[in-house]
C-alpha positions as CSV (number, residue, x, y, z in Angstrom):
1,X,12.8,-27.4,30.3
2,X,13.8,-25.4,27.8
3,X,16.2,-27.3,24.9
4,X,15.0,-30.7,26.1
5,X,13.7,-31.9,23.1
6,X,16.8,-31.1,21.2
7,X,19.0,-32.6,23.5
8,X,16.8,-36.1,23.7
9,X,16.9,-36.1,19.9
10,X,20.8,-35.6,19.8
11,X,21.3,-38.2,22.3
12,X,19.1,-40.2,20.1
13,X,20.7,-39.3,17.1
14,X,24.2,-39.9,18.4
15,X,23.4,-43.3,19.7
16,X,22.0,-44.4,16.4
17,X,24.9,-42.9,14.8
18,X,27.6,-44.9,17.0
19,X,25.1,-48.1,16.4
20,X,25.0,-47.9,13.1
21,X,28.4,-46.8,12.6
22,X,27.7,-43.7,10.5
23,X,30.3,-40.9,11.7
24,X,27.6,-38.0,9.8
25,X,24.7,-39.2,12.3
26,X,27.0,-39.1,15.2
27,X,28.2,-35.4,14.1
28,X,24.5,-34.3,13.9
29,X,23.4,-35.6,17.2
30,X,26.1,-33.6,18.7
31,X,25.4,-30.7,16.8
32,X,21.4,-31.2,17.9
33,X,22.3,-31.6,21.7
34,X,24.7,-28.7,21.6
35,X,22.0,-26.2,19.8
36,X,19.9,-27.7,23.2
37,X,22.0,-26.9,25.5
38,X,22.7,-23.5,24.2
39,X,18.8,-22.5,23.6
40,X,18.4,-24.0,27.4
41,X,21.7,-21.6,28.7
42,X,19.6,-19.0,26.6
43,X,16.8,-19.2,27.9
44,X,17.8,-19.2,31.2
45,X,20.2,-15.8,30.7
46,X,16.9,-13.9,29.5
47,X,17.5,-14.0,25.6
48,X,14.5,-14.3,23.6
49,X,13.9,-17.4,21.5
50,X,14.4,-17.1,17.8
51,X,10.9,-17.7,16.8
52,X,10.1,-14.5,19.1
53,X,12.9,-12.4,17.1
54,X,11.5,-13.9,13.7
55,X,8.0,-12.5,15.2
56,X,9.3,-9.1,16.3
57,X,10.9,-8.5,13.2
58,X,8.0,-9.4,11.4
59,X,5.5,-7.5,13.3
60,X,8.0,-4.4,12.4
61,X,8.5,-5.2,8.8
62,X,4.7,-5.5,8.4
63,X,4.0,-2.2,10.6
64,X,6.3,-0.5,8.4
65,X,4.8,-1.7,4.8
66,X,1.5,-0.4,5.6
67,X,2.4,3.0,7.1
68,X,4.0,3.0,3.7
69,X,1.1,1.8,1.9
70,X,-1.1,4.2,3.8
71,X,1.1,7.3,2.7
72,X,1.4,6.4,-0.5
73,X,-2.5,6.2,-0.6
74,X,-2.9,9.6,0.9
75,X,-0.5,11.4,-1.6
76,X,-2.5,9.4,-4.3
77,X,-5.9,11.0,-2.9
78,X,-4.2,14.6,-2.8
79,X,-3.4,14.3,-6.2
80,X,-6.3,12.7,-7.8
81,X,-8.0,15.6,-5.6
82,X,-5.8,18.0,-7.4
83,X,-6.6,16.4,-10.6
84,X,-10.4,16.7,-10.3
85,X,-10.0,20.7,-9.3
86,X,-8.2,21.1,-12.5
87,X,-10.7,19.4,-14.5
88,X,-13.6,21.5,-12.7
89,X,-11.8,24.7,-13.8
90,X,-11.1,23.8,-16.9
91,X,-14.9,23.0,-17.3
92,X,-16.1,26.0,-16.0
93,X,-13.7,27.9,-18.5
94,X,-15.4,26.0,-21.5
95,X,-18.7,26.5,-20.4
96,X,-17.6,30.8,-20.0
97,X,-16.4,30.0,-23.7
98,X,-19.6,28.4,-24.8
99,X,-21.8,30.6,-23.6
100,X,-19.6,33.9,-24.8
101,X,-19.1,32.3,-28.2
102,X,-23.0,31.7,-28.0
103,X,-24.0,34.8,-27.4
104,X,-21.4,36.3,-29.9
105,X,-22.5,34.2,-32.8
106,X,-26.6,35.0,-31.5
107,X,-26.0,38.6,-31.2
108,X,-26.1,38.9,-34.9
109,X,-29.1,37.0,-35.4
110,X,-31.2,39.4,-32.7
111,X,-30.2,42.3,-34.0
112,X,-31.4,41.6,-37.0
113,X,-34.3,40.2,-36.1
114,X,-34.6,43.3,-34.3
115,X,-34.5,45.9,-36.5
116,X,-37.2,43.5,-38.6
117,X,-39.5,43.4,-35.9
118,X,-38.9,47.0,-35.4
119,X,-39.7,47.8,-38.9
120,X,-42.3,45.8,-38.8
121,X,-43.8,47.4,-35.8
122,X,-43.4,51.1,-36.6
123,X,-44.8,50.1,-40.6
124,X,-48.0,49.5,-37.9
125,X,-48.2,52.1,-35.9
126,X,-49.6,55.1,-36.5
């Protein structure tokens, strides 16, 4: 029964047309009860209706944004990942810096200190 509809509502259409004598209503209804008869010849041969091409063709334009989407996510995560190991290296090389420029601007200090306390302890003993 497929294209029934269409071809009832050209009939109608051309009927009205011819009644009212409007040549434009006439044209439509036999442009309505053709598209019927062709979407009934269609269906019969096999073809698929247009709404199921229009959902095909959506179904594979969606599947394809989000396998898109979904790589694009991953090479974000690789290099936000490469991001964060940079920054943890470059931490640890500042903390290495700190703690040698720590120790290079303390060494001073305990040697002096030091050799005071070791004055100060051999002035004591015997």
């Amino acid at each position: 029964m497929a294209g029934m509809k269409e071809r009832m509502a050209g009939r109608f259409m051309r009927w009205e047309g011819e009644v009212t004598g409007d040549p434009i209503r006439r044209t439509e209804g036999r442009l309505v009860e053709a598209y019927g008869h062709l979407k009934r010849a269609g269906d019969q041969a096999g073809l698929p209706s247009p709404v199921g091409v229009a959902s095909s063709a959506l179904g594979a334009a969606l599947k394809e944004t989000v396998t898109r989407l979904v790589n694009t996510l991953r090479e974000l995560l690789q290099t936000v990942g490469g991001l964060l190991r940079t920054v943890v290296a470059l931490l640890r090389l500042v903390l290495v810096a700190l703690r040698e420029g720590l120790m290079a601007a303390v060494r001073p200090l305990g040697r002096g200190l030091g050799s005071v306390v070791g004055g100060a302890a051999g002035s004591v003993t015997p």
